[in-house]
C-alpha positions in Angstrom: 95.8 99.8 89.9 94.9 103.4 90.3 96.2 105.6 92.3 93.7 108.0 94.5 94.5 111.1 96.5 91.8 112.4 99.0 93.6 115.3 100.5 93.8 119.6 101.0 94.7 122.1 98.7 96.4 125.0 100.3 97.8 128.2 100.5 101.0 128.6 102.4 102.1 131.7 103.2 105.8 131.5 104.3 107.4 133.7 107.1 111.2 133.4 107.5 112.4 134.3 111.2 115.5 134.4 113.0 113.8 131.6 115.5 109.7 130.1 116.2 107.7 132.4 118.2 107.2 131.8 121.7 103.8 132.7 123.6 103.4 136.5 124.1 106.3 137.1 121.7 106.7 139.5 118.7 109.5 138.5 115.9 110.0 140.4 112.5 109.8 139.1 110.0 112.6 139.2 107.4 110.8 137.9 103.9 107.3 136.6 103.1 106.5 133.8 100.4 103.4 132.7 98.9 103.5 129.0 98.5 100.9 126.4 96.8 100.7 123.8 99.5 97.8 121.3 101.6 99.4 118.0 102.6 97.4 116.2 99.8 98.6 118.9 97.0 102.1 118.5 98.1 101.8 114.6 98.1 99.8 114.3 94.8 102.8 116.5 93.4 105.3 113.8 94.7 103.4 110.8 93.3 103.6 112.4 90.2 107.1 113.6 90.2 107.7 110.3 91.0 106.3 108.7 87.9 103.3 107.5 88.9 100.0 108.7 87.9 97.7 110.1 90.5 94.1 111.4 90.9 93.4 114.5 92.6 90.3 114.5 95.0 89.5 118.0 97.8 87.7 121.7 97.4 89.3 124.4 96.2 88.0 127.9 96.9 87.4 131.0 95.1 90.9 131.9 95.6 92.6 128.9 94.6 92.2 128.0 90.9 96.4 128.3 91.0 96.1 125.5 93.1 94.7 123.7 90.2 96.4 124.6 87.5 99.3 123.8 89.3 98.0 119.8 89.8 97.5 120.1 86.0 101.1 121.3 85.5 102.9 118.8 87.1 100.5 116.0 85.5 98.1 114.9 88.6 94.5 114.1 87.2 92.0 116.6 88.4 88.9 115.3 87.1 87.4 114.6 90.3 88.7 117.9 92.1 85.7 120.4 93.0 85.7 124.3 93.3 83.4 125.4 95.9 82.4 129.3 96.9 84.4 129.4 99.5 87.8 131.0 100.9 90.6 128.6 99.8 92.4 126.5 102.9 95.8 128.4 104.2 98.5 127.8 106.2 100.7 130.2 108.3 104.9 128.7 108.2 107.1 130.1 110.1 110.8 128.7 109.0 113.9 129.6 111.5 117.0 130.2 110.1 117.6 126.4 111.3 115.5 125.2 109.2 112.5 124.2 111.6 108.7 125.1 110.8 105.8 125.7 112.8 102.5 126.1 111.3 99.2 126.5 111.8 96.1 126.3 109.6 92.8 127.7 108.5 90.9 124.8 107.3 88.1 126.9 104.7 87.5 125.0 101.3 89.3 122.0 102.7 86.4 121.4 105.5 83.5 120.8 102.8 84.2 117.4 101.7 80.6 115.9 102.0 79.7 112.4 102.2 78.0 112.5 99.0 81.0 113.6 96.8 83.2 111.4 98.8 81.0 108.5 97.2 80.5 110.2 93.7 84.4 110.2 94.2 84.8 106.6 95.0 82.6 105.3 92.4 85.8 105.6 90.2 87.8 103.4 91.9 87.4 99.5 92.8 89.0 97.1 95.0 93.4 96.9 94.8 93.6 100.6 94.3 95.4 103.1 96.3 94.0 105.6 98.4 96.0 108.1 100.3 94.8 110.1 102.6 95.5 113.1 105.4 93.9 114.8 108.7 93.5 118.7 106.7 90.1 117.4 105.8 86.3 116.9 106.4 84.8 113.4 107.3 88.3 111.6 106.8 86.6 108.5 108.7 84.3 108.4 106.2 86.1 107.9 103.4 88.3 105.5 105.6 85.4 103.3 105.9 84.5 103.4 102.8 87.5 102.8 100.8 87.8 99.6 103.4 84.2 98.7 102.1 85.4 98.7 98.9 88.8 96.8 99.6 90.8 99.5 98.5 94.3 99.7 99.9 94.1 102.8 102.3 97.4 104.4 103.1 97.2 107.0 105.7 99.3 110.3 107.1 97.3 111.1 110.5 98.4 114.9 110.4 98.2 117.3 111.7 96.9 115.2 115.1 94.0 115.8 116.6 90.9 114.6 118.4 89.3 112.7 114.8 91.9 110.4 114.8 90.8 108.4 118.1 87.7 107.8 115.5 89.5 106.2 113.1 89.9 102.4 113.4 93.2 101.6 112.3 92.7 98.0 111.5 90.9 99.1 108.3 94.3 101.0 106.9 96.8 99.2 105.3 99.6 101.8 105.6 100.1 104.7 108.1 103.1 106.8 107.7 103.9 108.7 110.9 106.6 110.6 112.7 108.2 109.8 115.9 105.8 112.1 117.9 102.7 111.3 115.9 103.6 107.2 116.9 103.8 108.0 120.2 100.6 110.3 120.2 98.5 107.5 118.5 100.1 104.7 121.2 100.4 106.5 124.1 104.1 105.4 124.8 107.1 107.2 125.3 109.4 105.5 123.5 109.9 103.7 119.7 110.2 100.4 120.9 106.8 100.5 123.0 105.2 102.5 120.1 106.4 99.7 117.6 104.8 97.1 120.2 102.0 99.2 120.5 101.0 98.9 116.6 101.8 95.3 116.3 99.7 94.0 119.2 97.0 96.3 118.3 96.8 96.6 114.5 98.6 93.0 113.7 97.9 93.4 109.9 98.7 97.5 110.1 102.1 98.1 108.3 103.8 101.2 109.8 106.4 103.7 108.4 108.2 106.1 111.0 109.6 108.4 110.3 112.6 109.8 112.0 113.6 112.9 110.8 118.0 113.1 110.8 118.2 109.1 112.0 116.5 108.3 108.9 113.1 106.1 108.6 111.6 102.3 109.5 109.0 100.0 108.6 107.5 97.8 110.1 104.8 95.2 110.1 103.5 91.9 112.2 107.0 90.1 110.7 109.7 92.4 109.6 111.6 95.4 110.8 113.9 97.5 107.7 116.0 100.9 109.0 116.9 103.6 106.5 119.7 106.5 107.0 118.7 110.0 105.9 121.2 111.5 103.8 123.7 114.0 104.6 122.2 117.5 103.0 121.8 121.1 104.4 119.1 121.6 105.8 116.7 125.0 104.5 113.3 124.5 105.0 111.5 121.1 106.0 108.4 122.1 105.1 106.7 119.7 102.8 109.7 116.8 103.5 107.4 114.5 104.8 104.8 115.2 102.1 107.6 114.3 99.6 108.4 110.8 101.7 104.9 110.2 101.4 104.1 110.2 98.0 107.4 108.9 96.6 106.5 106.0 99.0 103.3 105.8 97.6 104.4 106.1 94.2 107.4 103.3 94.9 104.9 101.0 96.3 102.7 101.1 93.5 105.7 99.9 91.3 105.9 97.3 93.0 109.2 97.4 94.6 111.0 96.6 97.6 110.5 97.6 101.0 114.3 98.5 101.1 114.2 100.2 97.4 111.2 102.4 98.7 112.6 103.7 101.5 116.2 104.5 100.3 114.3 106.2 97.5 111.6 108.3 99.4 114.5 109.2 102.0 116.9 110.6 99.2 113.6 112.5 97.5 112.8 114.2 100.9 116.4 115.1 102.1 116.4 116.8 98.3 113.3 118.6 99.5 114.5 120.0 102.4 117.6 121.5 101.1 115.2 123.9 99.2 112.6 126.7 100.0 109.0 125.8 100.1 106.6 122.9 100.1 105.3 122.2 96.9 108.4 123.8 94.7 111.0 121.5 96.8 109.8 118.3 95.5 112.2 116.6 93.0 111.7 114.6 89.8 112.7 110.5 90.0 115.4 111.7 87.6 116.7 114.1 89.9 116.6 111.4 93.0 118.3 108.8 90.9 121.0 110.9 89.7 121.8 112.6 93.3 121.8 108.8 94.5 125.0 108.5 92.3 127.1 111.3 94.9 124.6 111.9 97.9 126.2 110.2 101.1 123.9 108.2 103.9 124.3 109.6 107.0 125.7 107.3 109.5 123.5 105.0 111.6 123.6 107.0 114.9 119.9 106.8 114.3 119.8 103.1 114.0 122.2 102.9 117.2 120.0 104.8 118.8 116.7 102.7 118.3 118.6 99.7 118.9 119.8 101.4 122.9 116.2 102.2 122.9 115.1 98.8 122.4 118.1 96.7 124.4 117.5 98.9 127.6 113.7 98.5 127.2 113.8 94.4 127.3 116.2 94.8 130.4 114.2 97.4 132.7 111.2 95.4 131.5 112.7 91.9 132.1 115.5 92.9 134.4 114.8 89.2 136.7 114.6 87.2 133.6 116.3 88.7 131.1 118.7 86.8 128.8 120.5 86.9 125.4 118.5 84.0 123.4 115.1 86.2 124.3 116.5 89.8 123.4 118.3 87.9 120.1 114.3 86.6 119.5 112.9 90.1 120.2 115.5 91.9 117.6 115.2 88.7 115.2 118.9 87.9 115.1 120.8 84.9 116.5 122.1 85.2 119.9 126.0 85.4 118.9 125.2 88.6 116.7 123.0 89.8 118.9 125.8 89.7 121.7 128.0 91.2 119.6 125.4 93.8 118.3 124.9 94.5 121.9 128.1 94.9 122.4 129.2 97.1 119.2 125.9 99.5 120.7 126.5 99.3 124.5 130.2 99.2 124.7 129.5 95.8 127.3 128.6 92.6 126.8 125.2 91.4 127.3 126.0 89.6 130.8 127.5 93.4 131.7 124.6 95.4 130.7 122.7 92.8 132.6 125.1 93.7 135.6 125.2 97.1 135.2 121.1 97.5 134.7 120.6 95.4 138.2 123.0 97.5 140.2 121.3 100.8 138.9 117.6 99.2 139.9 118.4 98.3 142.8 120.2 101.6 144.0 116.9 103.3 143.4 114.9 100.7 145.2 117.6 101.3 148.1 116.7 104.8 148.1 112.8 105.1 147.2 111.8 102.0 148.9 111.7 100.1 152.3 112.3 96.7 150.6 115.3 94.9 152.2 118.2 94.3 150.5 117.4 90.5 150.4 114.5 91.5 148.8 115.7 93.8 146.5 118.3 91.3 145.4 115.7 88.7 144.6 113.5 91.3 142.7 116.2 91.7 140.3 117.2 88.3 139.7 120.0 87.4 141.9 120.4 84.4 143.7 123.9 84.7 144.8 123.4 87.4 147.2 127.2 87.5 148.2 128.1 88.1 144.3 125.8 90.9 144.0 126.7 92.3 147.3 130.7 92.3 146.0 129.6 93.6 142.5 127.3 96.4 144.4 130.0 97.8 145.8 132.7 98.0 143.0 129.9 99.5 141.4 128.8 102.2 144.1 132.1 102.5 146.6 129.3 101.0 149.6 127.3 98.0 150.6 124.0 98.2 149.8 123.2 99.1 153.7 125.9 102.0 153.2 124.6 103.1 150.3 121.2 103.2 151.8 122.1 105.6 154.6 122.6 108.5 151.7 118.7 108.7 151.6 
């Protein structure tokens, strides 16, 4: 199995600021840095940090031969990377003193990928390998469909976003690593849980990795569900920390090891990264990562916690008439008894509670927004005992639901 990466080469020039810029706002600047970077450089430099050996495949311009040299240095195979007359792809970083980035890029030497070198390129490669691949270049859907041609196993990071990705046809990728607001973007929902429902209905065979910045990371596919915890670092610069998850991910996965093992791994290597300056120069050795295992601490599951709220209070609104413990328990894949007590450990009530609770709140906005009668409302939110709900109503609210309505 080889291991292909189709990606940019860039030039990152690094601002550090006391906050981003806003619109029509100036902000000096206290230092500049010059950075090797391009999402596929920086991932290409994690595969290979990781211990696996990785191919190298974009344009470099007349400007960025460091680029190069510095795939060479950290041991990525260049043979099929291609120097064209061109101004070298850049990006412009701007890094608060939080730690938070914004960038924007100029494209150059990365936007002349043709469709001929892409299948000089692939002529190297057969079915079972890897491909990774980004949004910072030309004719990505291209290579996409011809990877899938070729049965290669096509692992994609669809950023930055933009318009090309409603091209690509995501039941030809195997992998897609995203963030919380990329999965959204790509599913058009608002939360993880519809996002998550999104990809599985859509893409059944698609296996998807969020990740989730401080709560950690998922994956996910048509049968399975694993949560990782970040770990518990100071936080410098997180430019390049999902470049880092990426190829130690990639790297993990072509070593054949667990789900569970990959993530923990590719979470520790990309909380090293963002404790340091810079894209490329914050990526860690597998040495480094296994050692800082030994000490580094998880941080705790708040982020799990969270997703799991998300995902109770999303089978309620969504089931509120219907609703019950032995579907949620099927939903989450547990048994109903931990599931009652996972809702419980979450929530703070029990299921038939929350259940309680959830009604009451639906129907005091239906009270308000809506002419509905109360009988009616009652019976749109699964009540049959309409003297129960009445007395539970008003325990709840201080008022009868015809009391209550007279606040509109």
């Amino acid at each position: 199995m080889k291991i292909l990466n189709f990606g940019s080469c860039n030039i990152d020039f690094v601002y550090s600021i006391d906050h981003i810029v806003n619109p029509g706002e100036t902000e000096r600047t206290s230092t500049l840095n010059i950075f090797p970077g391009g999402k596929g450089l920086n991932q290409s430099i994690a595969v290979a940090r990781a211990g696996a050996k990785v191919y190298h495949a974009g344009c470099i311009g007349t400007d960025g031969e460091m680029l190069k040299q510095l795939l060479e240095d950290n041991g990525v195979d260049v043979t099929y990377l291609k120097s064209v007359d061109a101004k070298n792809g850049h990006a412009i970083i701007q890094v608060s003193s939080e730690g938070e980035n914004s960038i924007f890029l100029y494209p150059g030497s990365n936007e002349m990928i043709t469709t001929e070198y892409i299948d000089t390129v692939l002529e190297g490669f057969e079915a079972g390998d890897i491909i990774i691949l980004q949004n910072e270049i030309s004719n990505v859907k291209y290579i996409i469909e011809r990877a899938y041609e070729k049965n290669m196993c096509i692992i994609f990071n669809p950023s930055p976003m933009n318009e090309r990705i409603s091209e690509i046809d995501f039941n030809m990728i195997s992998y897609v690593l995203v963030n919380t607001g990329e999965a959204k973007e790509i599913s058009s929902c608002e939360t993880a849980e519809e996002s998550i429902a999104f990809f599985r209905e859509r893409f059944p065979e698609l296996k998807v990795v969020i990740t989730l910045g401080k709560k950690g990371c998922m994956y996910i596919d048509k049968d399975n569900e694993l949560y990782q915890s970040s770990f518990n670092v100071k936080v410098v610069d997180t430019t390049g920390a999902g470049d880092t998850f990426t190829g130690y991910f990639v790297a993990e996965l072509a070593a054949g090891n667990s789900y569970a093992e990959i993530l923990k791994l590719a979470s520790a290597a990309s909380s090293i990264a963002v404790s340091r300056n810079g894209a490329a120069p914050s990526i860690p050795d597998m040495a480094e990562v296994k050692s800082t295992l030994k000490y580094i601490k998880a941080n705790k599951d708040n982020g799990k916690n969270e997703i799991l709220l998300e995902r109770i209070d999303t089978y309620v609104q969504q089931n509120i008439k219907d609703a019950n413990l032995a579907d949620l328990a099927s939903i989450l894949g547990y048994s109903s008894v931990y599931t009652g007590n996972l809702v419980k450990n979450v929530t703070g009530l029990t299921f038939s509670k929350l259940l309680q609770c959830k009604r009451c709140e639906i129907a005091a906005d239906k009270l308000l927004t809506t002419d509905m009668s109360v009988e009616e409302i009652i019976e749109s939110i699964g009540y049959e005992n309409e003297s129960f709900f009445r007395k539970i109503f008003k325990e709840r609210y201080g008022a009868n639901p015809l009391e209550y309505r007279k606040r509109k």
